[in-house]
N, CA, C and O atoms as a MOPAC input file, in Angstrom:
PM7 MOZYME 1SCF
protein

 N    -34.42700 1    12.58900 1    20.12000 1
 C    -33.39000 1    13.31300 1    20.81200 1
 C    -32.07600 1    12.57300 1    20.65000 1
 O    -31.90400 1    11.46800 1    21.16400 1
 N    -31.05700 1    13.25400 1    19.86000 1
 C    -29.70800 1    12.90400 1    20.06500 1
 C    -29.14400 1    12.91000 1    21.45800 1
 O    -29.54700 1    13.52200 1    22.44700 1
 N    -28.06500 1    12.05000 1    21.31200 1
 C    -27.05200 1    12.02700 1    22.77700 1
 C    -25.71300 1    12.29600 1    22.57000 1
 O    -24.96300 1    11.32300 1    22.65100 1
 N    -25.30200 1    13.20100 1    22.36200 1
 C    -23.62200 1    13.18800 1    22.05800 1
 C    -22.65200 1    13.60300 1    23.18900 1
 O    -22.65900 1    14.46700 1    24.06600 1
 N    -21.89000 1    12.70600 1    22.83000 1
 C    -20.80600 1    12.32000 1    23.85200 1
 C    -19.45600 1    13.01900 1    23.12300 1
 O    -19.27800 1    13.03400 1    21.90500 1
 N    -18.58600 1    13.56800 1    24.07900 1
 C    -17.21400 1    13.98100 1    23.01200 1
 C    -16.53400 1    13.28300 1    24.29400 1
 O    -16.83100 1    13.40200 1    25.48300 1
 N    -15.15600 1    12.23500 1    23.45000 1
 C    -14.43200 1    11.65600 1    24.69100 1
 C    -13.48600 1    11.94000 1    23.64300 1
 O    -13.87500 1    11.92800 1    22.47600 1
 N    -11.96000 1    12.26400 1    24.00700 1
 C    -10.45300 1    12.30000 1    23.59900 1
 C    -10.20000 1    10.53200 1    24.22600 1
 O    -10.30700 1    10.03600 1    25.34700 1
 N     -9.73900 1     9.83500 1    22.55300 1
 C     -9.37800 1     8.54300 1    23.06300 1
 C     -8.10300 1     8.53500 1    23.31800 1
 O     -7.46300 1     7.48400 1    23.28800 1
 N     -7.65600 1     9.48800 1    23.55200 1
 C     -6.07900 1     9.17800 1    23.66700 1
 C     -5.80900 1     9.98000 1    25.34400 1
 O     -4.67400 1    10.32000 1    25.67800 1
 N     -7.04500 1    10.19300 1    26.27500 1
 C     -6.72000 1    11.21400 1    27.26700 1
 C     -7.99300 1    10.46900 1    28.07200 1
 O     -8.06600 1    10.50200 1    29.30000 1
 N     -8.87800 1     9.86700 1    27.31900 1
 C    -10.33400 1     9.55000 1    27.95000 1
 C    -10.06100 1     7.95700 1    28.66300 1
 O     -8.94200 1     7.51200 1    28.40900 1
 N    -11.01500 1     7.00000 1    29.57800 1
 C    -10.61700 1     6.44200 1    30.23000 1
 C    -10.72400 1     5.22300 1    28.81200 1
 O    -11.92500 1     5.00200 1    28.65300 1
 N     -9.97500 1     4.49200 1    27.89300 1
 C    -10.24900 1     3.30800 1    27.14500 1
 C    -11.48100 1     2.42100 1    26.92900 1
 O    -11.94900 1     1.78900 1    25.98200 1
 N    -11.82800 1     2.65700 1    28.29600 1
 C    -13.06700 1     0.77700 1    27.84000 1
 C    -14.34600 1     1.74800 1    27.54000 1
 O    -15.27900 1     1.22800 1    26.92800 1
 N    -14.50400 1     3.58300 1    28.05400 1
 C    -15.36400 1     4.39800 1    27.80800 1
 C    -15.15100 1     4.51100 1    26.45900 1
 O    -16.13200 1     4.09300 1    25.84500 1
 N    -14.33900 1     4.87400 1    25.80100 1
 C    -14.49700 1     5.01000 1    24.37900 1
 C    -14.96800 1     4.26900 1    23.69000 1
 O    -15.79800 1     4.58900 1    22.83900 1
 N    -14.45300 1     2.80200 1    23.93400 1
 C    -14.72500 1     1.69600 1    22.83300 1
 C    -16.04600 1     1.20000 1    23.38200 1
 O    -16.37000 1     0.16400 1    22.80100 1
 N    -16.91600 1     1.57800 1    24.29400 1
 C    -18.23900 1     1.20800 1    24.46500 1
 C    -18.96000 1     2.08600 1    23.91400 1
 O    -20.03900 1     1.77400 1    23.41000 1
 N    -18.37100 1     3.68300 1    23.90800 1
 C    -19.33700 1     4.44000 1    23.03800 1
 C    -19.03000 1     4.58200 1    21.45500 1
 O    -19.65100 1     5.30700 1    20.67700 1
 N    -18.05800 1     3.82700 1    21.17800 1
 C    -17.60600 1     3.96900 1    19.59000 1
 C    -18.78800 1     2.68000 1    19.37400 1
 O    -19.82800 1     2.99600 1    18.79600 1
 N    -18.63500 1     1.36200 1    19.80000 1
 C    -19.78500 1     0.84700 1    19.21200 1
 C    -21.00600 1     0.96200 1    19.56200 1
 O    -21.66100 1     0.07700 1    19.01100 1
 N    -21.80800 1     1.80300 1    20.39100 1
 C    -23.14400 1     1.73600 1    20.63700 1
 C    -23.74200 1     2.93000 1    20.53200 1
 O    -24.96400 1     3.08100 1    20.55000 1
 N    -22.60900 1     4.16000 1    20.37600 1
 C    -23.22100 1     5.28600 1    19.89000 1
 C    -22.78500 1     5.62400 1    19.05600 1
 O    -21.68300 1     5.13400 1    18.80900 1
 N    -23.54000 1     7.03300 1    17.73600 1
 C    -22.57900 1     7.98500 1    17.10100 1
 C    -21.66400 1     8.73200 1    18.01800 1
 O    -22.22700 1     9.43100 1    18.86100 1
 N    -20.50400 1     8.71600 1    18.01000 1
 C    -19.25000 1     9.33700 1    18.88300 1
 C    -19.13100 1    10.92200 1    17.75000 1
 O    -19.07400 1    11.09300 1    16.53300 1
 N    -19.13600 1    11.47000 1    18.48100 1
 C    -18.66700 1    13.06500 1    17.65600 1
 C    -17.08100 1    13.21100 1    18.71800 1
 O    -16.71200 1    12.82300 1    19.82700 1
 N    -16.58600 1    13.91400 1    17.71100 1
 C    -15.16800 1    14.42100 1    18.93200 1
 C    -14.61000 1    15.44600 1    17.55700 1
 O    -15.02900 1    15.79200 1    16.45300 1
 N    -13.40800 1    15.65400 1    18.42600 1
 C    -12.48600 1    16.76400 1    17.40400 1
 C    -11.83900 1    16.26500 1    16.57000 1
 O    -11.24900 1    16.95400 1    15.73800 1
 N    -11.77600 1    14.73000 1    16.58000 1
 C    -11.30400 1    14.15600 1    15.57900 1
 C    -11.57800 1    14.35200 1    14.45600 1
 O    -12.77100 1    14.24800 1    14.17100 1
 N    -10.37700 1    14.79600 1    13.11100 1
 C    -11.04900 1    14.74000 1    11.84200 1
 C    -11.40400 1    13.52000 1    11.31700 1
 O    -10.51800 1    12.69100 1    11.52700 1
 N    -12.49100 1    13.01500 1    10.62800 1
 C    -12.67000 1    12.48600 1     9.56700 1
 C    -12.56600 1    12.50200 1     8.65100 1
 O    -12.79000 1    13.60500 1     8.15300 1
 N    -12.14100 1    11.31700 1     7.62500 1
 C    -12.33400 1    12.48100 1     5.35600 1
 C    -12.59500 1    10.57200 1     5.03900 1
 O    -12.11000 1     9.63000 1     5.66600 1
 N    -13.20600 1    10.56500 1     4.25900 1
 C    -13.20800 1     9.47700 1     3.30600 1
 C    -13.41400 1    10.36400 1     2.02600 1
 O    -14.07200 1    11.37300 1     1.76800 1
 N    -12.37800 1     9.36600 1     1.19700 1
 C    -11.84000 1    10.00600 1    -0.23300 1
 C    -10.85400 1     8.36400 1    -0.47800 1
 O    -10.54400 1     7.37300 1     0.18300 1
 N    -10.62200 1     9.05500 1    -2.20700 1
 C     -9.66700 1     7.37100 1    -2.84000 1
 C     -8.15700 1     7.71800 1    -2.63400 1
 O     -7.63900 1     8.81800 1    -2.82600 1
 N     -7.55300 1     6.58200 1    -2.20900 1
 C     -6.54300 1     6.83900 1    -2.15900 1
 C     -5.65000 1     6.19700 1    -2.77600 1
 O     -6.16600 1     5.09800 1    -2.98200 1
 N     -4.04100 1     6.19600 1    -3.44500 1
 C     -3.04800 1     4.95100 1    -3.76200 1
 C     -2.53500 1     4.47400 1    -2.68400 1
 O     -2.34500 1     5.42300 1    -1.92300 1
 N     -2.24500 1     3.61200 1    -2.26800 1
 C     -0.99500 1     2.71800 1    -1.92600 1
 C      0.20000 1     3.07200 1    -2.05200 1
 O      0.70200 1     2.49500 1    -3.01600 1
 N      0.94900 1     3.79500 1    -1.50100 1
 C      2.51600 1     4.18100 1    -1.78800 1
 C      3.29500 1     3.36000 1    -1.02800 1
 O      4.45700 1     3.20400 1    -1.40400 1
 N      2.95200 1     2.84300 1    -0.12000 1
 C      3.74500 1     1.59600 1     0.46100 1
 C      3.04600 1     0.21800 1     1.37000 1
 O      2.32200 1     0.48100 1     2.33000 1
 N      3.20000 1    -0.60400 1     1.15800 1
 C      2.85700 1    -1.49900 1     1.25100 1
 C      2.35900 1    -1.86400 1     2.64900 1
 O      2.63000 1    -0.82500 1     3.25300 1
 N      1.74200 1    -2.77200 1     3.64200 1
 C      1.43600 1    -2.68900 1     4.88900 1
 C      2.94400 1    -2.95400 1     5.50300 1
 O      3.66000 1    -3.64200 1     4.77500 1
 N      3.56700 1    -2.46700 1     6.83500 1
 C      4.51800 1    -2.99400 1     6.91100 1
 C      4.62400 1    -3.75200 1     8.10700 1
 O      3.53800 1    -3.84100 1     8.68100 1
 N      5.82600 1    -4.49200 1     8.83900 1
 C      6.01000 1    -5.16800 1     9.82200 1
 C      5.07000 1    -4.51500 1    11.08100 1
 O      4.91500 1    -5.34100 1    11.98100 1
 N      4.56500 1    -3.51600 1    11.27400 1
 C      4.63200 1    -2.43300 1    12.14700 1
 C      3.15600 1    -2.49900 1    11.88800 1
 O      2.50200 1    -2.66800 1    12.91800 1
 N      2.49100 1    -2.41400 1    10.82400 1
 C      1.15700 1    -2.73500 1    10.64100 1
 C      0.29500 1    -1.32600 1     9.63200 1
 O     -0.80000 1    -1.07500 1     9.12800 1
 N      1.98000 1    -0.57800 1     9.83600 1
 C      1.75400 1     0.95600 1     8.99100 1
 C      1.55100 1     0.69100 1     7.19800 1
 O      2.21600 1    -0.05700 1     6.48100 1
 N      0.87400 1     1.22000 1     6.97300 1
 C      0.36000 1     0.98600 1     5.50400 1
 C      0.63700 1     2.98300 1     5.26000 1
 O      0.48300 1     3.93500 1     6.02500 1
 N      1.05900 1     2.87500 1     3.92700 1
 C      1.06900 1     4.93200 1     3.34900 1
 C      0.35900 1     4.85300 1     2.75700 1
 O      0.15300 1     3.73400 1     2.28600 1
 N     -0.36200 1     5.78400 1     2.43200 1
 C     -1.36000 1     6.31200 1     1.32000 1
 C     -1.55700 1     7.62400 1     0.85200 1
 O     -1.90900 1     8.48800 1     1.65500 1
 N     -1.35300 1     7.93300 1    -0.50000 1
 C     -1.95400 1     9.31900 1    -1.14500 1
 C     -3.01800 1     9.45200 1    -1.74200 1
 O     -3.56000 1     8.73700 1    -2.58500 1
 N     -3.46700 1    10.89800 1    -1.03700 1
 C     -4.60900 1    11.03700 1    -1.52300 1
 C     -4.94900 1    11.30800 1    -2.72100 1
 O     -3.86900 1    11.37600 1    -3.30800 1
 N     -6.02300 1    11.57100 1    -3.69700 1
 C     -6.71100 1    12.21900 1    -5.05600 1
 C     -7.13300 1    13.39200 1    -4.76200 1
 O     -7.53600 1    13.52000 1    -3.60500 1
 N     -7.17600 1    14.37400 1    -5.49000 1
 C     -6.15800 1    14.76500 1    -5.71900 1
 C     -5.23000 1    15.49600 1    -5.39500 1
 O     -4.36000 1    15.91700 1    -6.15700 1
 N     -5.34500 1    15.74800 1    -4.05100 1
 C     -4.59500 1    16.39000 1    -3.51600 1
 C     -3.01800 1    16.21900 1    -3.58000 1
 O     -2.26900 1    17.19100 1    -3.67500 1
 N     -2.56100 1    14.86700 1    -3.51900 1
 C     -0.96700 1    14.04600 1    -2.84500 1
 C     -0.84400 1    14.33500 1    -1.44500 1
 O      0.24100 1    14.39700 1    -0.86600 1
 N     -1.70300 1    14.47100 1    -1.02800 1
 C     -1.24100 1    14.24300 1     0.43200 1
 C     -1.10300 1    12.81000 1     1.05700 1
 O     -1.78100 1    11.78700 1     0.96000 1
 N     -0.20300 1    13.07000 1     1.59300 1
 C      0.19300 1    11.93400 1     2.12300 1
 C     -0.11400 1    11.20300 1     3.65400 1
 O      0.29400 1    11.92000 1     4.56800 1
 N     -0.56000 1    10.30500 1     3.97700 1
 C     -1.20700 1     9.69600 1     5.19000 1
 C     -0.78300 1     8.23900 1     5.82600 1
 O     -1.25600 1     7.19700 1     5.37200 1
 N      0.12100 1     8.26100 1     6.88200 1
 C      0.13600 1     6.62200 1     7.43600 1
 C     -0.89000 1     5.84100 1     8.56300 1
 O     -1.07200 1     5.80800 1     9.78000 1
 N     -1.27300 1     5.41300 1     7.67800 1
 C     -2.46100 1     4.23100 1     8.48100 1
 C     -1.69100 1     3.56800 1     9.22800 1
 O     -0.98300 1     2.70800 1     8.70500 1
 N     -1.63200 1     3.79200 1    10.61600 1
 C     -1.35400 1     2.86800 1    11.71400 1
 C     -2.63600 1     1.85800 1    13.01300 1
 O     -2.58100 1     0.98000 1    13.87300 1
 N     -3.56600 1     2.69600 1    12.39600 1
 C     -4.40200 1     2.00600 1    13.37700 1
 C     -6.13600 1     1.41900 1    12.34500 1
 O     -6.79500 1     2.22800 1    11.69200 1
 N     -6.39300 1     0.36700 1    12.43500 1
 C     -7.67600 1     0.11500 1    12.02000 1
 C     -8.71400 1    -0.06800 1    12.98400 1
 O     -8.51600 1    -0.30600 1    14.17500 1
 N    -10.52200 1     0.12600 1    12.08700 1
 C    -11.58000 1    -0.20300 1    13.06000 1
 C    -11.59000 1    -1.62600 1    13.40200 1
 O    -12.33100 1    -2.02500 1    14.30000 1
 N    -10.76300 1    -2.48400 1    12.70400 1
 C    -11.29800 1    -3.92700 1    13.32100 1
 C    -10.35200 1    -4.96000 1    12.05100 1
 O     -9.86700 1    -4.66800 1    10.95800 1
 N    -10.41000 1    -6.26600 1    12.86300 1
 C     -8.72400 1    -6.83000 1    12.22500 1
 C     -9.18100 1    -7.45500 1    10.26200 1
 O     -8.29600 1    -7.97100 1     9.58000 1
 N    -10.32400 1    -7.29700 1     9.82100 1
 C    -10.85600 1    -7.29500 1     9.12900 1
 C    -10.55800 1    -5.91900 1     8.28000 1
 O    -10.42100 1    -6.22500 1     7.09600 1
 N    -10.43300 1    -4.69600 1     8.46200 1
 C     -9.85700 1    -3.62500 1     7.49500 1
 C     -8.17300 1    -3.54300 1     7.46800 1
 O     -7.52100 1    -3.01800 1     6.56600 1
 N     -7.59500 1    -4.22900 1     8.75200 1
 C     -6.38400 1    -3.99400 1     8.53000 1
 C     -6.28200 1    -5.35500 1     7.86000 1
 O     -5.60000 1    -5.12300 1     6.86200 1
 N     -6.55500 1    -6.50900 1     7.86300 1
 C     -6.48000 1    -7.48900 1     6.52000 1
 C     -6.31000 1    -6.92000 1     5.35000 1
 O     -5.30300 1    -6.80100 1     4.65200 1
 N     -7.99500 1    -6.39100 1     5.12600 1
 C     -8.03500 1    -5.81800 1     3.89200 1
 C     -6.83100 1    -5.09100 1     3.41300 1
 O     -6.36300 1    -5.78100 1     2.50700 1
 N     -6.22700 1    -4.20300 1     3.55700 1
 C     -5.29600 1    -2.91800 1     3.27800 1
 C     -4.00400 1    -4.09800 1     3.54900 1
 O     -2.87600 1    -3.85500 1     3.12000 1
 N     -4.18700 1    -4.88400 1     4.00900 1
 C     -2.31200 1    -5.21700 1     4.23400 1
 C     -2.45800 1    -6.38600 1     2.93200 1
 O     -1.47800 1    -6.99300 1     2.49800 1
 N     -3.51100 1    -6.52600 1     2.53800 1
 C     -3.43500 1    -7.31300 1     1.15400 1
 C     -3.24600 1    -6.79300 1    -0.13500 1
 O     -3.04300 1    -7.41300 1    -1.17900 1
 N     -3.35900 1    -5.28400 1     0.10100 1
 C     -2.98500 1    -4.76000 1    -1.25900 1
 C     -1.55200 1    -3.86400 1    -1.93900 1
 O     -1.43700 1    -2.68300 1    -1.60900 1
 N     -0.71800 1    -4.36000 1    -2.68700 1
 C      0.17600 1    -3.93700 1    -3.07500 1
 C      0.57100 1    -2.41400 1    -3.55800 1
 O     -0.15400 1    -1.90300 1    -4.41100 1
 N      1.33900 1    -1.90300 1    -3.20600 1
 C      2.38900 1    -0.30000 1    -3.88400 1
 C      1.27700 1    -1.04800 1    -5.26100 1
 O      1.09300 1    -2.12300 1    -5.83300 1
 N      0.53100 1     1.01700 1    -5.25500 1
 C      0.27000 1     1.15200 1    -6.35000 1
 C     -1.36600 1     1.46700 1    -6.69800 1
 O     -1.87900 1     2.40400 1    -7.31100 1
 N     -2.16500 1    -0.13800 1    -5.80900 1
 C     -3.41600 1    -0.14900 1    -5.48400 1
 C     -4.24500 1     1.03900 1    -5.41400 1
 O     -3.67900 1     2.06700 1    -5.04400 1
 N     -5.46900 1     1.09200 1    -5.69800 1
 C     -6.49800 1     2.62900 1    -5.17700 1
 C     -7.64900 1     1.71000 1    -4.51900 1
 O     -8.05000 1     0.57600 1    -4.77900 1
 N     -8.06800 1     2.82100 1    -3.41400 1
 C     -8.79500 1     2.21400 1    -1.84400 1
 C     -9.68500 1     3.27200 1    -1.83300 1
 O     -9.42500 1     4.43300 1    -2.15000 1
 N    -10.57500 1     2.90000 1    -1.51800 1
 C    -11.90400 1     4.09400 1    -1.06900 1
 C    -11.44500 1     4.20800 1     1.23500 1
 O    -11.70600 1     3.44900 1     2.16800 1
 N    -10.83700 1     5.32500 1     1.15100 1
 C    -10.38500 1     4.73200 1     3.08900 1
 C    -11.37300 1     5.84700 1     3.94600 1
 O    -11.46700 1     6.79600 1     3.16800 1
 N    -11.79600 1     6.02500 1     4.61900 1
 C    -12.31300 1     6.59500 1     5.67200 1
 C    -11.58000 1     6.82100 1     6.57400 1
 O    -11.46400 1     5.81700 1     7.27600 1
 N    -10.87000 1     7.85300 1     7.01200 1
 C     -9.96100 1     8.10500 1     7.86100 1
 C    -10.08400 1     8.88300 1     9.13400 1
 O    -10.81300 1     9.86600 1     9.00000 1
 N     -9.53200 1     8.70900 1    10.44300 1
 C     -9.71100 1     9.16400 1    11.27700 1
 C     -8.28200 1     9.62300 1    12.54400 1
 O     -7.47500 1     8.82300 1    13.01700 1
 N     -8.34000 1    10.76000 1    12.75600 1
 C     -6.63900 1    10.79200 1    13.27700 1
 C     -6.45300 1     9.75100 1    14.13600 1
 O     -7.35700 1     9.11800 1    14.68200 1
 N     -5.24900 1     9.57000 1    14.25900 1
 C     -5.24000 1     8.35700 1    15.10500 1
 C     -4.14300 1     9.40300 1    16.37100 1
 O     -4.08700 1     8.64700 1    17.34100 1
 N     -3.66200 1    10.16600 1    16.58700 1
 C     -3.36700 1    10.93800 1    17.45100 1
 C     -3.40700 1    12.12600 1    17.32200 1
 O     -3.98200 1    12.51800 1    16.30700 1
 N     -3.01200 1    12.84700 1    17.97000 1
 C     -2.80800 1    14.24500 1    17.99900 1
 C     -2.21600 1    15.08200 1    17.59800 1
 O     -2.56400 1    16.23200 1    17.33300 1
 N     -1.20200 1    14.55900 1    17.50800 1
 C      0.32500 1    15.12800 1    16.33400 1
 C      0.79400 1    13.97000 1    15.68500 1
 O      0.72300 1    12.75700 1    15.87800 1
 N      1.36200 1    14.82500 1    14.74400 1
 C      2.13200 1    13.46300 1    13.58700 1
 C      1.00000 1    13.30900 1    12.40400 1
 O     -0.05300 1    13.94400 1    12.45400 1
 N      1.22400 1    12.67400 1    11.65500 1
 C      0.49600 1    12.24200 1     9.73700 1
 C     -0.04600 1    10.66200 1    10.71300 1
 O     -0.06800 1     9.63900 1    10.02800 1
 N     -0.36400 1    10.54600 1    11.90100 1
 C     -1.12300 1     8.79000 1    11.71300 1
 C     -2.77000 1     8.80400 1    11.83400 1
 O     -3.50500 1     9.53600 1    12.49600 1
 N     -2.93700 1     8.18500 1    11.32800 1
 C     -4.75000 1     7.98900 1    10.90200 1
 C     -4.96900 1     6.92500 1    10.97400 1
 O     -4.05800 1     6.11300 1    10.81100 1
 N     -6.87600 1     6.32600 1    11.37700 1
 C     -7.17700 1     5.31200 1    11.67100 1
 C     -7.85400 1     5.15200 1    10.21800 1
 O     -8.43200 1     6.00900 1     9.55000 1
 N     -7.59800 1     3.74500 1     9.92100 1
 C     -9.02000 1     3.28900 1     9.13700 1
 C     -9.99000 1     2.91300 1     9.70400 1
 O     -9.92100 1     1.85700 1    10.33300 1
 N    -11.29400 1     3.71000 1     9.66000 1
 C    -12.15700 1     3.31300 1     9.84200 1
 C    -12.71000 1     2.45100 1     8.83800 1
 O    -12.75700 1     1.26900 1     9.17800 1
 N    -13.12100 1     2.71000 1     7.75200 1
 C    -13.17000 1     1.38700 1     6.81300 1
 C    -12.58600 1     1.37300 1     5.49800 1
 O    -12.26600 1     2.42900 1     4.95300 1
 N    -12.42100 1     0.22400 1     4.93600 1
 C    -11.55500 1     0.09800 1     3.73900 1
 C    -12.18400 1    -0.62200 1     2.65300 1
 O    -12.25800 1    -1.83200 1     2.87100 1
 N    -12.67100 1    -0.22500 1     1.52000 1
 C    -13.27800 1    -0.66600 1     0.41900 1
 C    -12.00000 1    -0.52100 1    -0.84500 1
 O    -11.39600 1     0.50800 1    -1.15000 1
 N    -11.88800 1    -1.46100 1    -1.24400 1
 C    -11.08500 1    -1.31600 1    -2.73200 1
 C    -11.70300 1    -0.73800 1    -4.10200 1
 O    -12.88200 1    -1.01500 1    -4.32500 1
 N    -11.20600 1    -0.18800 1    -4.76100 1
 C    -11.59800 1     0.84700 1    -5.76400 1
 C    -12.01000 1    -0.40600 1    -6.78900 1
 O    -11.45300 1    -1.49900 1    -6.68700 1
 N    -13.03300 1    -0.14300 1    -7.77700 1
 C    -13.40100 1    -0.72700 1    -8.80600 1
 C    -12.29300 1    -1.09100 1    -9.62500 1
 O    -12.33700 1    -2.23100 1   -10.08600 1
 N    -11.09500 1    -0.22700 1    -9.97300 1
 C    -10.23800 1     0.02000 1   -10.67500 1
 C     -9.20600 1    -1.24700 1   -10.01600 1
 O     -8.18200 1    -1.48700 1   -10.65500 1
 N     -9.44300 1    -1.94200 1    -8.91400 1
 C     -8.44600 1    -3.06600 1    -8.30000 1
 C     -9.24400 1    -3.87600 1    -9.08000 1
 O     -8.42700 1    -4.10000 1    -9.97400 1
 N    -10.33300 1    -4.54100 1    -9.43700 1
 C    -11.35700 1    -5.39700 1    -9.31100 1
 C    -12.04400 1    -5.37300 1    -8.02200 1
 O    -12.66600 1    -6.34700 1    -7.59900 1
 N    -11.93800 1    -4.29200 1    -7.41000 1
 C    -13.01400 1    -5.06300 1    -5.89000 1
 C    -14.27600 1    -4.61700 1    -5.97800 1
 O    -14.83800 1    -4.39300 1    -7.05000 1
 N    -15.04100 1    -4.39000 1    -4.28400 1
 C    -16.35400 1    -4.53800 1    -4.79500 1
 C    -16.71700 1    -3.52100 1    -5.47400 1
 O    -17.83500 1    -3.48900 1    -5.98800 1

């Protein structure tokens, strides 16, 4: 038997979310997409990293990561780079998205 929980992290009480983001599958209205993406701008002061997608060109700013380990990752790679990203809105309105995780494309040398 599944248990699914739908909490809005941006409306729901905080320490509820992040206890059911790590100990359960969380479903919500949030979209998800993992797909490759470029690098169109670099991570910045702010912690915002851009990215376009394949092949679409759509365009996406990563402002929020799953853990300080993917936003490492992504703030180490230069305008230009291709990323395998898993994405997740990071609000409600606006182009910002979370990384959920960040793998570098073969085509960088990564794994």
């Amino acid at each position: 038997m599944d248990l699914i929980f739908v909490v809005d992290p941006l409306s729901g009480p905080k320490w509820l979310y992040e206890a059911l983001k790590k100990n359960v599958q969380l479903y919500s209205s949030v979209m998800s997409t993992t797909d490759t993406y470029t690098v169109t701008s670099a991570q910045n002061d702010h912690g915002c990293t851009t990215v376009r997608a394949h092949p679409r060109n759509a365009t996406y700013h990563v402002v929020d990561y799953a853990d300080e380990t993917d936003r490492e990752r992504l703030a180490d790679l230069p305008a230009g780079s291709v990323v395998r990203l898993e994405l997740s809105r990071a609000g409600r309105r606006g182009n910002v998205w979370c990384a959920e995780s960040v793998r570098t494309a073969h085509t960088d040398g990564g794994e």
